[in-house]
MIRO-990802 format. One record per residue: residue number from 1; residue in three letters; x, y, z of N, C-alpha, C in turn. Coordinates in nm, 3 decimals. Layout:
REM MIRO-990802
NUM	ALA	X	Y	Z	X	Y	Z	X	Y	Z
...
This chain:
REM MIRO-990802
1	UNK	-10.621	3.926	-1.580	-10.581	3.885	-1.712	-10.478	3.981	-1.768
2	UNK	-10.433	4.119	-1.752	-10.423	4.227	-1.809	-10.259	4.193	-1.709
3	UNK	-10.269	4.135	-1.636	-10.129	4.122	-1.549	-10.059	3.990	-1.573
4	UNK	-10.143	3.911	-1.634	-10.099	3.795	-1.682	-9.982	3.861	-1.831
5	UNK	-10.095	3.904	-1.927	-10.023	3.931	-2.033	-9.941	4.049	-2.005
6	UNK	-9.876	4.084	-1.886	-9.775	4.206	-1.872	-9.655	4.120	-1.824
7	UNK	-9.712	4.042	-1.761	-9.628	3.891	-1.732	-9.556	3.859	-1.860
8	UNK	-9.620	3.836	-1.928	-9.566	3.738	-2.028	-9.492	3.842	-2.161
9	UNK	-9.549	3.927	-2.182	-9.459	3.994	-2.266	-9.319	4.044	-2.176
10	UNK	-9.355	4.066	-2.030	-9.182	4.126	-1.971	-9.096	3.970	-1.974
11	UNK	-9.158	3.827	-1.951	-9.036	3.710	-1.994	-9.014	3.688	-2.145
12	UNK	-9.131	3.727	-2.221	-9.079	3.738	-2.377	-8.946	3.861	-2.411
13	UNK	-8.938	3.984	-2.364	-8.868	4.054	-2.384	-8.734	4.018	-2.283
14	UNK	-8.713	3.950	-2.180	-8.667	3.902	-2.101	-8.559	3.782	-2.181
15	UNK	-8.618	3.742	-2.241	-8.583	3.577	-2.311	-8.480	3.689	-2.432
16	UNK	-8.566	3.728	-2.547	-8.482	3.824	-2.627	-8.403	3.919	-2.609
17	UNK	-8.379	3.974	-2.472	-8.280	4.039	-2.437	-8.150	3.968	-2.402
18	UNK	-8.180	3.820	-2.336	-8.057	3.755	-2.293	-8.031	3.685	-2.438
19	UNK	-8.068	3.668	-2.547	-8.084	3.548	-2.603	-7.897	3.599	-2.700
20	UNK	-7.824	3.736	-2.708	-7.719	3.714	-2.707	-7.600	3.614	-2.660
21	UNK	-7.647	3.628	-2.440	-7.553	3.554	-2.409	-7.600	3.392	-2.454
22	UNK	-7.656	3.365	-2.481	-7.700	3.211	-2.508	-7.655	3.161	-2.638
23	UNK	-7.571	3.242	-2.717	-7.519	3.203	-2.830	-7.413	3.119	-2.820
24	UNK	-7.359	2.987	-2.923	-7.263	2.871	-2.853	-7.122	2.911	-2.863
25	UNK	-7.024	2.870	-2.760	-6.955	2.921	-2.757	-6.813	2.903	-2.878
26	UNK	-6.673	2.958	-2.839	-6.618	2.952	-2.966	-6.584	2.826	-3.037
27	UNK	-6.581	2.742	-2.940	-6.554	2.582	-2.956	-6.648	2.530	-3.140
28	UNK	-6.767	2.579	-3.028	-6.909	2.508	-3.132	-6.910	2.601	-3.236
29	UNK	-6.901	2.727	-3.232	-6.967	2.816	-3.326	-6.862	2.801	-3.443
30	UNK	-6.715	2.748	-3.435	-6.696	2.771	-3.578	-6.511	2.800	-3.574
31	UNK	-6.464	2.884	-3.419	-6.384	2.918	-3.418	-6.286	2.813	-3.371
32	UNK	-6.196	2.737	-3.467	-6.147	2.631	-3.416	-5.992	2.675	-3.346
33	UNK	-5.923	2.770	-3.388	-5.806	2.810	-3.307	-5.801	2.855	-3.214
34	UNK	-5.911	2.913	-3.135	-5.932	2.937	-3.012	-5.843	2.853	-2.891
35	UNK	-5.824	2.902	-2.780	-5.756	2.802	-2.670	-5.880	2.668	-2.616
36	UNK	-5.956	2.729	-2.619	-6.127	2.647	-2.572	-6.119	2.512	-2.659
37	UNK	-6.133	2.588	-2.801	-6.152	2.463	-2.912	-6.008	2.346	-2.899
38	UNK	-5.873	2.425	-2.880	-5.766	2.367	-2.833	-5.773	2.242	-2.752
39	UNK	-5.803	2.300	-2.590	-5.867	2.235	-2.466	-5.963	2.106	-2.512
40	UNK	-6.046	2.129	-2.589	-6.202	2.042	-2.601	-6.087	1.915	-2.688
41	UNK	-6.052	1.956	-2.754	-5.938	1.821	-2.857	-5.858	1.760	-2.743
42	UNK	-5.841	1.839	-2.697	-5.695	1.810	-2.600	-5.769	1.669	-2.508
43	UNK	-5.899	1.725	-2.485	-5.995	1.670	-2.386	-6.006	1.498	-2.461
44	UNK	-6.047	1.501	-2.595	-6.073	1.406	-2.650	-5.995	1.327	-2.672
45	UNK	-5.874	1.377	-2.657	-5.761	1.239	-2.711	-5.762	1.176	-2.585
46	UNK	-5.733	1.270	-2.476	-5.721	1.180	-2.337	-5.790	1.076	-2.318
47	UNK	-5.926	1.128	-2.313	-6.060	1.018	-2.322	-6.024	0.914	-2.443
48	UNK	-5.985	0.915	-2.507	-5.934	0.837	-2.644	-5.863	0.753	-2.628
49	UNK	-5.746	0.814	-2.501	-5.664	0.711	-2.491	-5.714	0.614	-2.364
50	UNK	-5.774	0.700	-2.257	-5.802	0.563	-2.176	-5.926	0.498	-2.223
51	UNK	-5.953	0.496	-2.299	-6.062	0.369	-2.393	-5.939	0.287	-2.444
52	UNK	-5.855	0.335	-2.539	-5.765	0.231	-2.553	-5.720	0.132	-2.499
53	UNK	-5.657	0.244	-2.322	-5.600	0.158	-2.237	-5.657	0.027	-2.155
54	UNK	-5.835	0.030	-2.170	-5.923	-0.039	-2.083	-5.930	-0.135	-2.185
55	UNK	-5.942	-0.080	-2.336	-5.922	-0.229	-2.436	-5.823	-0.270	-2.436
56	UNK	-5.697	-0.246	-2.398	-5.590	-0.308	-2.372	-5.613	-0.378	-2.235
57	UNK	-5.595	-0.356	-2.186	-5.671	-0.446	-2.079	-5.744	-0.572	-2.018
58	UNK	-5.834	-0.514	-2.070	-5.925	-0.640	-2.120	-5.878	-0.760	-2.260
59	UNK	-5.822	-0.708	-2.350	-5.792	-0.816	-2.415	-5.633	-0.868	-2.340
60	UNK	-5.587	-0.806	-2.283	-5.451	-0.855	-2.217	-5.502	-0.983	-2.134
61	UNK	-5.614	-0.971	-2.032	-5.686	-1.032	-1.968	-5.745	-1.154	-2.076
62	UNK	-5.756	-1.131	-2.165	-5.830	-1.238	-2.242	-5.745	-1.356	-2.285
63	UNK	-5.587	-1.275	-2.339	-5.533	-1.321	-2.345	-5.413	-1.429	-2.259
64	UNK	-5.413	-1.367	-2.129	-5.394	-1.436	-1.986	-5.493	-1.563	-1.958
65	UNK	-5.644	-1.524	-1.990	-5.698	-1.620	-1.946	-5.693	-1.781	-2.065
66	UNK	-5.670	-1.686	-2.193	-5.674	-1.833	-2.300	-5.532	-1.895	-2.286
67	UNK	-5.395	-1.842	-2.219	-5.324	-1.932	-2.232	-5.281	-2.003	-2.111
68	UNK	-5.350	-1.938	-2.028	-5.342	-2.021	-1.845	-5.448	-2.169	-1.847
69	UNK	-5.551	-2.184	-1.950	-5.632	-2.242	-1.993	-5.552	-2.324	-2.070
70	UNK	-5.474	-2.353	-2.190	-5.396	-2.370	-2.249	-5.315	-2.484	-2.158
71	UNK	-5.228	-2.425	-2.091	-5.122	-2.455	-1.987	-5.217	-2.561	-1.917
72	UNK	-5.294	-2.558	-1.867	-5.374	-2.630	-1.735	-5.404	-2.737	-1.855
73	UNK	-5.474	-2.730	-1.964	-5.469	-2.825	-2.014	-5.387	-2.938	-2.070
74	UNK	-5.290	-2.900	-2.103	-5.166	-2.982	-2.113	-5.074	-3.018	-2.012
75	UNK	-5.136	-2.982	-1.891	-5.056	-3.042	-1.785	-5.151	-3.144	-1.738
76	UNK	-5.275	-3.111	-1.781	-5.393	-3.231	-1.731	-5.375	-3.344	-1.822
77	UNK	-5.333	-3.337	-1.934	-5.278	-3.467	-2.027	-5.133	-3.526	-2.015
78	UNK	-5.089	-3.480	-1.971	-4.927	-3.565	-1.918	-4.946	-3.617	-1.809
79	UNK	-5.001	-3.582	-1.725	-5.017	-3.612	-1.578	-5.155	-3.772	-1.590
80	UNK	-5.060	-3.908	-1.598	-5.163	-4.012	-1.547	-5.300	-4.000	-1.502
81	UNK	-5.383	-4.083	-1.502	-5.492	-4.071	-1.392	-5.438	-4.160	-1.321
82	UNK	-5.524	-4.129	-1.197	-5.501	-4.230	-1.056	-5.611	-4.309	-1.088
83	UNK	-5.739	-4.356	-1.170	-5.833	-4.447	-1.156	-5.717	-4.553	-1.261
């Protein structure tokens, strides 16, 4: 028992000794001119923009498909039937 709790107070003092490096870094903590905090924006527009580009995309596609639809239909009304 006596090695248990020698255990546990050396990872308690263990935990509070590192618990400096575990502080967030400059991004999070506050410091926004940093190169990091720079980088992390920099990061977000990119990602920003290819969301754009995939909604562009897709509605380009949407829009391909409503007027090829369009087209097919009005060629199916000029065109006779054979019955």
């Amino acid at each position: 028992m006596k090695l248990r709790n020698l255990l546990t107070l050396f990872l308690a003092a263990l935990l509070l000794h590192s618990a400096p490096t575990a502080l967030a870094c400059s991004a999070c903590y506050g410091k926004s001119d940093s190169a990091l905090a720079q980088g992390m924006n920099n990061g977000i527009f990119v990602l920003l923009g290819f969301i754009g580009l995939i909604l562009l995309g897709v509605s380009a596609f949407f829009v391909f498909i409503l007027r090829r639809a369009a087209r097919v239909q009005a060629q199916s009304q000029t065109v006779p039937n054979a019955n």
